[in-house]
N, C-alpha and C positions, 0 to 999 in steps of 0.2 A: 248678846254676848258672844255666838259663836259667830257672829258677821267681824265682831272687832277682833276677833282671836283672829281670823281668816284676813282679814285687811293687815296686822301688823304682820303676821307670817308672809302674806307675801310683799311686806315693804323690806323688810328683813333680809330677803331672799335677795330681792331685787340688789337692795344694799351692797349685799355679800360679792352677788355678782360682778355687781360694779366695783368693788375694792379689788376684786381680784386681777380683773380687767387690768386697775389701775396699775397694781403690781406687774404686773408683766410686759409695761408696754420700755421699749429704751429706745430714746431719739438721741440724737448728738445734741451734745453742749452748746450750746449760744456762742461763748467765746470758750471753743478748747483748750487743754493742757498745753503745753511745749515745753522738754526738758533739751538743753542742747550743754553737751561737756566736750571740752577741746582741751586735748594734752598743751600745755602749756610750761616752758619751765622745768622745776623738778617736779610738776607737779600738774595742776590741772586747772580752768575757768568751767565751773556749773551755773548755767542760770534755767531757773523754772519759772514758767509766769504764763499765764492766760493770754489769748489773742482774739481779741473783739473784733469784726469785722466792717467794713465801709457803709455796707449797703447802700452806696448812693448818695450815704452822708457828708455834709462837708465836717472837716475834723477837726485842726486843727485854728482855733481863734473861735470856734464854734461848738462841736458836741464836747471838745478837751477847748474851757478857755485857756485864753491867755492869761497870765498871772497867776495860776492860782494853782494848788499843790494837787497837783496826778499823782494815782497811783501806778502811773506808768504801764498798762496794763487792765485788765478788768478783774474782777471779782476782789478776791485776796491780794497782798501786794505780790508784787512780781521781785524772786531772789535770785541774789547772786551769792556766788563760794569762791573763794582764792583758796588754793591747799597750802599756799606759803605767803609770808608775809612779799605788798607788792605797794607801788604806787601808782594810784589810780588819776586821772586828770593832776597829778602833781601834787596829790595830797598821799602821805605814807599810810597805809591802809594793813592791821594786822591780819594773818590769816583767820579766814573765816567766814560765815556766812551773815548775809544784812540784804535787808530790804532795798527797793531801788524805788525813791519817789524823786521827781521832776517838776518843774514849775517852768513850762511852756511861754515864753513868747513869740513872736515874729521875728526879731532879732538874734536874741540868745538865749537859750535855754540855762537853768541851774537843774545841774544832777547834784541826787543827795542820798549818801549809804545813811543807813539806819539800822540801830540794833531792833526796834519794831518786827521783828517777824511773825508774831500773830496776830499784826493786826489787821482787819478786814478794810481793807482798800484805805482810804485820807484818816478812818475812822480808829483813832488809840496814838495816831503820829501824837510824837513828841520829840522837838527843835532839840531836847536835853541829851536825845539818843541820838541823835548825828553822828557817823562818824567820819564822813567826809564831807565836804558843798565847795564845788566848783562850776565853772559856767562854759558852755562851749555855744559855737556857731550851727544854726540850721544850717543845713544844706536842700539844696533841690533837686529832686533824682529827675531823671526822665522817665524811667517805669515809676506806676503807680501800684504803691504795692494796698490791696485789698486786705488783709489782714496783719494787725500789726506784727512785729517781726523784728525780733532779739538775731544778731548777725557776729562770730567774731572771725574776724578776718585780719592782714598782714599779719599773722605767727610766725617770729623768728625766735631766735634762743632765746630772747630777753626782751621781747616786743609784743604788743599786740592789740588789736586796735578791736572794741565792740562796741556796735551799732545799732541804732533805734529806728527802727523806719515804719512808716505808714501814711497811704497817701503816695503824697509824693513829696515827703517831709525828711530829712535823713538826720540823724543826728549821732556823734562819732566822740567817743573818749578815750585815750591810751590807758595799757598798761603796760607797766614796767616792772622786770622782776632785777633785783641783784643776784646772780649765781656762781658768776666765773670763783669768787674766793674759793666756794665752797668745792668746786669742781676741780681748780686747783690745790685744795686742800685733800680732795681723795684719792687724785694720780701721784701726790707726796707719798700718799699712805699705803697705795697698794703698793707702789714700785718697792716699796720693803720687805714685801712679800715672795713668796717661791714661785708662783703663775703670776708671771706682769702682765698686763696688756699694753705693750709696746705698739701696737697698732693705733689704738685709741686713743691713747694719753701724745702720741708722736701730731695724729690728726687734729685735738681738740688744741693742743701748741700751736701747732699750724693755721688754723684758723683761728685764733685768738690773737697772731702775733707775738706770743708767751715762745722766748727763748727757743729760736730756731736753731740751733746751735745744736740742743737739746736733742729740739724733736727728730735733726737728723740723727743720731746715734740711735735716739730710740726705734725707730725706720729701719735702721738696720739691721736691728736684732730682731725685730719682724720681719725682715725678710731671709735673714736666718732661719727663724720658725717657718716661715712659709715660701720656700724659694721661687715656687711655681705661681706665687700668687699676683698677678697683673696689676690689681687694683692697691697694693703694699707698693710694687713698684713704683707705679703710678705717683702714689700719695710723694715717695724718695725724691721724683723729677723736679715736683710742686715745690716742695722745701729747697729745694739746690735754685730754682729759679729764682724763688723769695731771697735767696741767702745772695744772688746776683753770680751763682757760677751756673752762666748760660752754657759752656759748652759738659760740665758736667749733665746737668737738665740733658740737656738733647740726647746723649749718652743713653740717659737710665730710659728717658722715654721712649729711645728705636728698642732698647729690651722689652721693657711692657709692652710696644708693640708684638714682637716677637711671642711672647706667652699670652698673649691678648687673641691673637691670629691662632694660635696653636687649638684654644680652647670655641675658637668663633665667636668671641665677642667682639661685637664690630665699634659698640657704643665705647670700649673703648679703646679701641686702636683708632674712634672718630676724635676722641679726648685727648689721647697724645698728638696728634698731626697737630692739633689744633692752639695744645699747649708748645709744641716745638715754634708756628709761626708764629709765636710770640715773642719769642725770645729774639 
């Protein structure tokens, strides 16, 4: 009796030790986390999703077939967030967050949002929760990329392109946002107010095209508020060129040079030279 008392005591012990062991041991993930957010818009693009790595493997047609629904990613599905409503490969997508599964071929891929966000990888999909499917073209990178790899890149005001790669597999879907309304609907509403931003609401006219007429007046009462200020000048020259009065332009632009020189900004006294041989 006291041999078995002594045999389980020290299987016990042994046990204990090794759980403890286990507890404290921490290696990296197989396929790590990756959270990537880009300001986009009024707002932002979030995507989180797991990245499996090559080892040597071929991938695509092979460890990911052809045909058949991926979770785009490993473990859990891999998600995306729009902070405002956008459209996605040409399909109107509301704000908000949705799974990202894919169905791989050689020729073209179909990308597909889903409301599914807890479900563990192909496992709980359901065709009902779609809320986009459209299909884009592989491409072929020259680098091989070793672990798969969520990419958003061309970010303009209202553009933006994200990318799927692994291997040497690329695959590429826009987004698009509608804003300008909205942006022209808030330079209507402050300009009613006691602090305007003439500077801003002149610039965002000006690159939008939106009533140069305008945005020069408003130019000018920024550079009223700011007489010293180079880059207000600057913005004046851009508008009078847009508006096709070249010799006004050259005008405003030898001043912004002037206050440009004065403060030692050279980048823009390199922007006026450069906007003058334009004209």
């Amino acid at each position: 009796m006291k041999n078995l008392f002594t045999c389980c005591l020290i299987t016990l012990t042994c046990f204990s030790g090794f759980s403890a062991l286990a507890q404290s041991i921490k290696s990296p993930a197989a396929s790590p986390m990756q959270t990537i957010r880009q300001d986009f818009a009024l707002s932002s693009i979030e995507i989180n999703y797991s990245r499996p790595a090559k080892k040597g493997r071929a991938i695509f047609g092979d460890l990911v077939p052809y045909g058949k629904l991926w979770r785009t990613g490993a473990n859990g599905v891999s998600k995306i967030k729009f902070g405002e409503d956008v459209t996605v490969g040409g399909v109107a997508v509301p704000a908000g967050e949705y799974a990202i599964y894919t169905i791989p071929n050689k020729d073209s891929w179909e990308v597909i949002l889903n409301k599914g966000l807890t479900n563990w990888g192909v496992d709980g999909y359901k065709e009902t929760d779609d809320v986009a499917r459209f299909k884009v073209k592989p491409e072929m990178t020259a680098l091989s990329y070793e672990s798969f790899t969520f990419l958003i890149d061309g970010v303009l005001s209202e553009d933006a392109n994200v990318s799927m790669a692994w291997d040497k597999t690329m695959v590429t879907f826009s987004v698009k946002a509608s804003i300008k309304d909205k942006i022209f609907a808030q330079i209507e509403d402050v300009m009613t107010k006691d602090k305007r931003p003439y500077y801003q609401s002149a610039s965002y006219y000006y690159e939008n095209d939106k009533d140069l007429k305008q945005a020069l007046a408003w130019v000018d009462k920024a550079i009223e508020q700011y007489p010293e200020a180079y880059w207000v000048v600057h913005l004046k020259a851009k508008i009078q060129a847009k508006l096709g009065d070249k010799k006004g332009a050259k005008a405003t632009a030898e001043e912004s040079i002037k206050l440009a020189q004065k403060e030692g900004n050279q980048d823009y006294v390199a922007l006026n030279l450069k906007l003058i041989d334009s004209l």
